[in-house]
N, C-alpha and C positions, 0 to 999 in steps of 0.2 A: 301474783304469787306463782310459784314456780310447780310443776306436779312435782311428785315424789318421785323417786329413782323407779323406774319397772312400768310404770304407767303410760300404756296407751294411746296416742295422743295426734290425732292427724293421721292415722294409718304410720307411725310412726313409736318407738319405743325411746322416749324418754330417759336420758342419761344412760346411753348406751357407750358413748365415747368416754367417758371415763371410765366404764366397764373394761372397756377393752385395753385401756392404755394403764389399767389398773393390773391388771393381768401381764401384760409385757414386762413390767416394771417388775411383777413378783417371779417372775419364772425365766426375761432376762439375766439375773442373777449369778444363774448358774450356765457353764460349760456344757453343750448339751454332746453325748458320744456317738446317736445313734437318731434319725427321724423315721419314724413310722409311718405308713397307711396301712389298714390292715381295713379288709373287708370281707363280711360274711357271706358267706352262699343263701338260697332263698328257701334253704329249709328253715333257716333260724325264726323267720317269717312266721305269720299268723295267717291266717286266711284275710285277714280285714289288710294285709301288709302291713302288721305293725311288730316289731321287733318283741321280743319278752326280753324283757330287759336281763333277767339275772343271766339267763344261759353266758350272753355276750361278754359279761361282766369276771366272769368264772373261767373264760377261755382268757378273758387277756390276763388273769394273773396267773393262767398257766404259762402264760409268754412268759413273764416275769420271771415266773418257777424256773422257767427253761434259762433266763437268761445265767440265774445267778447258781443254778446249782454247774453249771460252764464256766463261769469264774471262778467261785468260791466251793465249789464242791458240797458235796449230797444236804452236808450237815452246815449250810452255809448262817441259818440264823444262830447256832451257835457260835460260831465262829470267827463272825465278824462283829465288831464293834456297831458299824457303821448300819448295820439292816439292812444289805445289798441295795442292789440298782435304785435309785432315786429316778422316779419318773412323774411324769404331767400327761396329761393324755383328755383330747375333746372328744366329743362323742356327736354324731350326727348322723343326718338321716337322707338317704339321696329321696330325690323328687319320686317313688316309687316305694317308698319305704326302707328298702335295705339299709342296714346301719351298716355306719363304717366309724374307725376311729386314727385319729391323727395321736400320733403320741413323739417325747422327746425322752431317749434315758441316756442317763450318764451313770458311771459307777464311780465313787468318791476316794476309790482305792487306787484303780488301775483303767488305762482305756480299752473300751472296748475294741476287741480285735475284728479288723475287716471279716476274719473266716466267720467269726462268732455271727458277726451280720447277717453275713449271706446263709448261714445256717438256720438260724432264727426266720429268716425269710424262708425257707423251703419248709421248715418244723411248721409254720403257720399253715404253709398253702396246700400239704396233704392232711391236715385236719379240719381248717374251717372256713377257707377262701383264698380271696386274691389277698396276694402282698406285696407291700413294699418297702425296704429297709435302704437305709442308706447311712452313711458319717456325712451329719451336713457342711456343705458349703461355706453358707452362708447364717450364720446365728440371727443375725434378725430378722433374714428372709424366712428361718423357719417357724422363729417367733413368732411372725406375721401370718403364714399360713396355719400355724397352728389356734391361734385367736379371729382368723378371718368371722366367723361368724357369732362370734358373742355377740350381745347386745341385739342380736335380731328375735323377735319374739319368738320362744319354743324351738330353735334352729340348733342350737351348741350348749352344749352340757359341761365345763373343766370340772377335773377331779385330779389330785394332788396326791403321791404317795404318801402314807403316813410316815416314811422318815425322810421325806421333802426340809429342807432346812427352814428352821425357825428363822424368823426377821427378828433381829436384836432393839 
């Protein structure tokens, strides 16, 4: 019999490849306008080096904030139909603790403009660390680095904008 999905097994995690090919498949989907790395400085840090989750959590949907009130202006949730930038975004931890986060956004109205990029990159890195923004390349390459660590035990966290498109 086969273990369960998540289960431990040989120093190994147990239907991990379908995790992650699960995740391409849902977030292939879409068009992505903009790849992220974005990493925090080691104040956000605890003494034990372990991240407090909500701080980080709160700064990246000030990213977000920043993206869409640059689009859509101040009053964008009223505004727009759509609930601004659609993004995905993993969550991980370097070998030292510091979080860092890989994200993908697209805006379902209009593309994101190169300036807006490299603004959002500077807006990041005088408030909470290194960054990196970029218009990707390559769509599955960034698919792929952005799921690179699913499926490994406790390694990568996905989390989905709440107006992320519904599967039909």
């Amino acid at each position: 019999a086969r273990p369960p999905h998540g289960v431990l097994q040989e120093g190994r995690v147990m239907g991990a490849r379908p995790l992650s090919t699960a995740w391409a498949e849902l977030i292939g989907r879409q068009k992505w306008d903009v790849f992220l790395t974005l990493t925090f400085n080691r104040r956000y840090s605890s003494p034990s080096h372990s991240i407090i989750p909500e701080k980080p959590d709160k700064d990246f949907r000030r990213l977000i904030q920043f993206f869409n009130e640059q689009l859509y202006g101040v009053r964008w949730m009223r505004r727009t139909p759509h609930k601004g930038v659609v993004w995905v975004r993993s969550q991980e931890a370097h070998g030292d603790g510091v979080l860092h986060y890989h994200a993908c956004l697209r805006s379902p109205s209009t593309p994101i403009p190169d300036s807006l990029i490299r603004a959002a990159r500077e807006w990041w890195k005088c408030r909470f660390g290194s960054a990196r923004s970029e218009a990707p390349r390559s769509q599955i390459d960034v698919i792929a680095y952005l799921i690179k660590g699913v499926g490994r035990w406790g390694n990568t966290e996905m989390e989905l904008s709440n107006n992320f498109p519904k599967i039909e």
